[in-house]
Each structure stands twice: as structure tokens, then as C-alpha cells.
C-alpha positions in Angstrom: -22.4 -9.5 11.3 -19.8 -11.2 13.5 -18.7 -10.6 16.8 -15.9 -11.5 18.9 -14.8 -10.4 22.6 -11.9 -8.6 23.6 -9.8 -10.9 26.8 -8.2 -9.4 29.4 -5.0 -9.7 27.8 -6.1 -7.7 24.9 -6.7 -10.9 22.6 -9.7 -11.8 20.7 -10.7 -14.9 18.5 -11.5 -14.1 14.9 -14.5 -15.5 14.0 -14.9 -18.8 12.2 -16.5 -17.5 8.9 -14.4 -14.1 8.2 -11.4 -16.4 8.6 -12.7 -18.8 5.8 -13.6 -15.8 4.1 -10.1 -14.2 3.9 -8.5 -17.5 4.0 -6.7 -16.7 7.1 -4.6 -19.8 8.3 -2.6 -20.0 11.7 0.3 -17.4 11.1 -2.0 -15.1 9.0 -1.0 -11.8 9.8 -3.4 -9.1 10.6 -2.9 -5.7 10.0 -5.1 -3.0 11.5 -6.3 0.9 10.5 -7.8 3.6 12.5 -9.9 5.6 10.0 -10.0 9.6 11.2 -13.9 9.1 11.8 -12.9 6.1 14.0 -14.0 2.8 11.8 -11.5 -0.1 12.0 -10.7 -1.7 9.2 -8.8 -5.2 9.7 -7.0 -6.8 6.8 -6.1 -10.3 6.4 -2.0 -10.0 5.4 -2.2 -12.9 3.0 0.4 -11.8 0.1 4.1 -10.4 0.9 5.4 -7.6 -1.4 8.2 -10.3 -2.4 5.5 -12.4 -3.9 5.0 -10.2 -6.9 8.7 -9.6 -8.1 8.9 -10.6 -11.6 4.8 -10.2 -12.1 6.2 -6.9 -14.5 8.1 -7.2 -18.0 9.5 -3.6 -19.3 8.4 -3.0 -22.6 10.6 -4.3 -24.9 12.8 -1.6 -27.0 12.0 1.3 -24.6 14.4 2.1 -21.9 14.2 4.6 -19.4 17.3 6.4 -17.5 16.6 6.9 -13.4 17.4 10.8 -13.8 14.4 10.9 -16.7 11.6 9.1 -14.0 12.8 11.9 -11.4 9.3 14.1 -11.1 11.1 17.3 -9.9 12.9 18.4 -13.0 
């Protein structure tokens, strides 16, 4: 297990082998969850959203109008 300690100004050093394990590089953003039992789970923000555009093809002679994916009719 790792440990790191909290400054005065809030900040903390990420330990040396979770950042090689996530990758993490300077600029890695970290994004942080409070679980309703109190756990803290800290993510490594490695990939954007953007970064998957186009990762999808439609299936080819099937076409779908927006008013037919609407859930509620």
C-alpha cells in the first residue's frame, strides 16, 4: 500500500509507483469520488471523451429517426 501526506496547502505527492501504474505524466488530471460509505476512489484522467469520436460505425443499411430512440413514447 502507498502512502502520501496531506501539506498545509492541501497538496500531496502521488506516489512514484501508482503514477507508473496509471501512466500519470505531469498534467495528468485527477479526478476524485466520495463513495456514500466514505472510500475515495482517485482516477487517473488519462483519455478525453473527444478521443473516442469516430471509434463507432452505424450499421450499414439501418437507419434510425431521433423521434424512434425517444424512450418515452
Amino acid at each position: 500500500m502507498s502512502e502520501s501526506t496531506l501539506t498545509a496547502k492541501g497538496q500531496t505527492t502521488v506516489p512514484a509507483d501508482i503514477r507508473g501504474f496509471v501512466d500519470a505524466k505531469p498534467g495528468t488530471r485527477l479526478v476524485w469520488s466520495v463513495m456514500p460509505d466514505g472510500t475515495i476512489i482517485v482516477r487517473a484522467k488519462t483519455r478525453s471523451i473527444l478521443d473516442m469520436a469516430g471509434m463507432l460505425k452505424a450499421p450499414k443499411g439501418k437507419r434510425v429517426r431521433i423521434d424512434q430512440m425517444n424512450p418515452w413514447r
